[in-house]
RODO-2510 file (C-alpha; in nm, 4 decimals, decimal comma):
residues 194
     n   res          X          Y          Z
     1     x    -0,6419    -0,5670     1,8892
     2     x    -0,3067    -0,6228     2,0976
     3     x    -0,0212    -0,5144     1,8932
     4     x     0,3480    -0,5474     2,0420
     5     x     0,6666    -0,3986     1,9365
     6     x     1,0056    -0,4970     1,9993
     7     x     1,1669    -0,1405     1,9471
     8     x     1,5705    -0,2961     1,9526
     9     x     1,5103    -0,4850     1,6282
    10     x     1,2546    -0,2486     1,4864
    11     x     1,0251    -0,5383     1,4412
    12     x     0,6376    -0,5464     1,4486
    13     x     0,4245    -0,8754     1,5813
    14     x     0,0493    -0,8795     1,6044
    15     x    -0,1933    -1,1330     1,6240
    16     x    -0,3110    -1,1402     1,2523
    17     x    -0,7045    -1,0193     1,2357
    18     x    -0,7326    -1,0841     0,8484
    19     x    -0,8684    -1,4094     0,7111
    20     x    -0,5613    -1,6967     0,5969
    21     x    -0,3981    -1,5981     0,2835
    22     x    -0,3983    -1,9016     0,0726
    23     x    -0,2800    -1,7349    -0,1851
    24     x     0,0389    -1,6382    -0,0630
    25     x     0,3139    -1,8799    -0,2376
    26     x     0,1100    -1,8591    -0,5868
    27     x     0,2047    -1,4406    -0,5562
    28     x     0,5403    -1,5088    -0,4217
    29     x     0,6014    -1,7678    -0,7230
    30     x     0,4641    -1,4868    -0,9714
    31     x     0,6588    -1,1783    -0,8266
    32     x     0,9952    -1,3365    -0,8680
    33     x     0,8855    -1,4405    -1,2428
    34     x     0,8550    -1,0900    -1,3328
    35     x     1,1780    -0,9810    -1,1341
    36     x     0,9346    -0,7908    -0,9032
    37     x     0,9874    -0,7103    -0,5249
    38     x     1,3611    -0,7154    -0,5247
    39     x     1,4656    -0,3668    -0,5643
    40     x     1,2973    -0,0237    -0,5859
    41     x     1,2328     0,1183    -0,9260
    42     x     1,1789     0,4591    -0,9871
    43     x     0,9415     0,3784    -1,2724
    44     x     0,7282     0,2839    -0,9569
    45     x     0,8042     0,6249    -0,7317
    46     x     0,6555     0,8158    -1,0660
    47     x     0,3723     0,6319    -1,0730
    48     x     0,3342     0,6765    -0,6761
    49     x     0,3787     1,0298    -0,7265
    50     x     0,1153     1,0880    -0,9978
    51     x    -0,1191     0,8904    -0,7713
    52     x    -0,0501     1,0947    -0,4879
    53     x    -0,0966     1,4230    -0,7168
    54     x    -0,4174     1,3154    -0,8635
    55     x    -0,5721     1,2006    -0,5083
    56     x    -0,4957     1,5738    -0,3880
    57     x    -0,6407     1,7095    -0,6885
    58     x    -0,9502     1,4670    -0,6438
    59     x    -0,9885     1,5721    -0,2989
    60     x    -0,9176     1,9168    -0,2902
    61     x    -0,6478     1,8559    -0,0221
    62     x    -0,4284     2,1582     0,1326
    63     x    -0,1291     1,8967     0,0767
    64     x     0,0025     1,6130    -0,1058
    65     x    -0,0431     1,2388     0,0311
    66     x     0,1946     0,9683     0,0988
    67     x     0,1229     0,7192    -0,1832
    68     x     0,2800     0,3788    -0,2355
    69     x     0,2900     0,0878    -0,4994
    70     x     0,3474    -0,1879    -0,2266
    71     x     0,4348    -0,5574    -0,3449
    72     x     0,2902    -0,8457    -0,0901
    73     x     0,5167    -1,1720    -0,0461
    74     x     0,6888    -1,2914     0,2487
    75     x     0,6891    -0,9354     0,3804
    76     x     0,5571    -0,6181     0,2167
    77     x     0,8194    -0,4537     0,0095
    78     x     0,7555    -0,0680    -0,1101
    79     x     0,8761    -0,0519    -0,4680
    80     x     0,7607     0,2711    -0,5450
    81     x     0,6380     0,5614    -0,2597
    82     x     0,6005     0,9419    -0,3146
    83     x     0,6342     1,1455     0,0294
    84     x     0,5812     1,4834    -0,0089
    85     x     0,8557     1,6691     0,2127
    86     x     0,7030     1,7971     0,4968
    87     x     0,6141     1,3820     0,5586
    88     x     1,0229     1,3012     0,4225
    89     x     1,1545     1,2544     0,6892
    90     x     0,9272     1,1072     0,9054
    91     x     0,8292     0,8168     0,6706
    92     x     1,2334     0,7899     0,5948
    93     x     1,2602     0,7413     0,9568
    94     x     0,9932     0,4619     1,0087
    95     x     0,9682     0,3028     0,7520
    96     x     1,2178     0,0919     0,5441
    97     x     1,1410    -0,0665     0,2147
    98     x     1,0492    -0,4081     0,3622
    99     x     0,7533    -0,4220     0,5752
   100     x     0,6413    -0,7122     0,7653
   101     x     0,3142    -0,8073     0,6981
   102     x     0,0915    -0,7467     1,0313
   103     x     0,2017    -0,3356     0,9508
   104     x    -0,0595    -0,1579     0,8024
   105     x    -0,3485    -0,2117     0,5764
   106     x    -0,2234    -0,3291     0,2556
   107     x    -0,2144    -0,7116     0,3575
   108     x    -0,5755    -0,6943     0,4419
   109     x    -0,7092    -0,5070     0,1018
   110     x    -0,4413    -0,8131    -0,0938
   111     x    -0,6243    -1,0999     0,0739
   112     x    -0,9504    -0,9591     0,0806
   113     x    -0,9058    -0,9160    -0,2981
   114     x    -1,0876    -0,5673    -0,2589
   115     x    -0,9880    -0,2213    -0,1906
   116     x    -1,0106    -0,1038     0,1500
   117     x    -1,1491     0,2812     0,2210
   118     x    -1,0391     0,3988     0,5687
   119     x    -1,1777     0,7796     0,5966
   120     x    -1,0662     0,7942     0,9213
   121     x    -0,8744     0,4994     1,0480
   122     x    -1,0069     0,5678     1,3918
   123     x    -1,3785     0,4799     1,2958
   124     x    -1,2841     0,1495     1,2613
   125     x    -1,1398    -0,0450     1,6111
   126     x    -1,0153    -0,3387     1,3736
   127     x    -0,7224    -0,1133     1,1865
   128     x    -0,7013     0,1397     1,4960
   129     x    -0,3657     0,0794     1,6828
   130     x    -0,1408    -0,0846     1,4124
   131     x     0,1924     0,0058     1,5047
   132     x     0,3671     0,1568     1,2165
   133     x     0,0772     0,3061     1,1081
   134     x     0,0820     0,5052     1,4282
   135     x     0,4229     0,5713     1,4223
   136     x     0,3514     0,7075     1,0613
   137     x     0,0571     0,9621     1,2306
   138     x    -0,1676     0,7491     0,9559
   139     x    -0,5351     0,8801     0,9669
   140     x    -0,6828     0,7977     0,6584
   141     x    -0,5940     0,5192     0,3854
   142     x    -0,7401     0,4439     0,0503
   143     x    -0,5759     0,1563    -0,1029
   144     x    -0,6750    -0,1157    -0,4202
   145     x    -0,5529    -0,4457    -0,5416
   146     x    -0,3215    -0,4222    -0,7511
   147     x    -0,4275    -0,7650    -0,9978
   148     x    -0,1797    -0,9103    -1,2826
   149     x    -0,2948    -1,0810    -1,5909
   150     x    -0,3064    -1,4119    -1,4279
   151     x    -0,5445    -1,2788    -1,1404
   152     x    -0,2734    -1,3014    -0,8862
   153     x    -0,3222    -1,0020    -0,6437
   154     x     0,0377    -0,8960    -0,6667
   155     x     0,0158    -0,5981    -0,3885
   156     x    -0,1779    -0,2598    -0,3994
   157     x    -0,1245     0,1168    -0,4755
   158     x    -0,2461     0,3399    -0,1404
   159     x    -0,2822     0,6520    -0,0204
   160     x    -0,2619     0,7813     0,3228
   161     x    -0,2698     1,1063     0,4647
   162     x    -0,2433     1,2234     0,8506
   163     x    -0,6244     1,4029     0,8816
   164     x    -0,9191     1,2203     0,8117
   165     x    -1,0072     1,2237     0,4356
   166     x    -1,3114     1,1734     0,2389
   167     x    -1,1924     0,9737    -0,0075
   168     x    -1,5105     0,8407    -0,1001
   169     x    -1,6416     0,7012    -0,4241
   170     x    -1,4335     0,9246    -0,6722
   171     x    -1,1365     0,8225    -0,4498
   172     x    -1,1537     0,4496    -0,4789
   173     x    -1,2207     0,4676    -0,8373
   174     x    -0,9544     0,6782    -0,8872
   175     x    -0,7290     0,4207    -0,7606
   176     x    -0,8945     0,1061    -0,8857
   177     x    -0,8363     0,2715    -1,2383
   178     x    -0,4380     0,3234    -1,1420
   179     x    -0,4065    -0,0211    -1,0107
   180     x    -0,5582    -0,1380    -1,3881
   181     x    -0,2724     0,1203    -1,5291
   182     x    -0,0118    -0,0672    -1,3160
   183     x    -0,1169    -0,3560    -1,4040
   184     x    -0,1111    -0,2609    -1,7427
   185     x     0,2516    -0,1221    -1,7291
   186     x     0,3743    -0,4532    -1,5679
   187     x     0,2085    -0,6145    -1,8333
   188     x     0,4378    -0,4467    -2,0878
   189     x     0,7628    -0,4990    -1,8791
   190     x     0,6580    -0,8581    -1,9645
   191     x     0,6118    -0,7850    -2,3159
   192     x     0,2652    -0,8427    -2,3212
   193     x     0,0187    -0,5828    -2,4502
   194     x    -0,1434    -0,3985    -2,1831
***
């Protein structure tokens, strides 16, 4: 996988390894209906955090992950992350709340349409070498889809840690259960029941 970085404009290009993503525009269209994507929300960072809390817990964990709620457009834009402080600064550093999409995994579990289970993201030479995930010190990730009403993939919920987890089968429940409860709370911002 060749990755290059132009460090003066902090930008990331890559030559894209995930399959087309026809559904791109359709998610664009249906983020800006429901006013998503824009700005970050701290209804989002509390749901990050409890993610992050509960995926410790699950895993028995010495510390807290980095978790996200991360929106997929024209770029990826973090609405909602929990960093535990020893990480603070060094995802404040790196990472901004727009993301462009050949950085990290999220992109891949939002076309795929599935979540994506990285243990140890150096098992696995496709997702080995991303940029900003190195810069991050990214090891493991555990992320799901996170899928509106309308069955528009509108982003995912992740976790990521610097040490190779075991996130296994308890951990990608746990998540594909939070990305129904997101889904669910959008659903209510709409005014629709969950």
């Amino acid at each position: 996988m060749t990755y290059s970085s132009n460090d003066q404009a902090g930008a990331f290009s890559a030559r894209p390894l995930m399959p087309p993503d026809r559904e791109a525009a359709q998610r664009v269209k249906r983020l800006r209906e429901l006013g998503l994507g824009q700005a970050r929300e701290g209804e989002f960072d509390d749901f990050a955090r409890r993610v992050a809390m509960e995926a410790q817990e699950l895993v028995g964990l010495p510390g807290t992950p980095v978790a996200f709620v991360n929106l997929v457009g024209d770029d990826q834009f973090i609405c909602g992350v929990y960093t535990p402080p020893a990480a603070a600064e060094l995802v404040g550093g790196v990472l901004g709340a727009r993301v462009p999409l050949d950085a990290g995994y999220c992109p891949h579990v939002v076309v795929r349409r599935k979540a994506l289970i990285l243990d140890d993201v150096l098992d696995y030479p496709r997702f080995a070498g991303n940029p900003i995930v190195d810069k991050l010190m990214v090891r493991s990730y555990a992320g799901a889809p996170l899928t509106d009403r309308t069955g528009t993939v509108l982003g995912t919920i992740c976790v990521v840690d610097s040490e190779p987890r075991p996130w296994g089968r308890a951990g990608l429940d746990l998540l594909k259960r939070r990305a129904v409860d997101l889904a669910d709370l959008i659903h209510r911002r709409e005014g629709l029941p969950g």
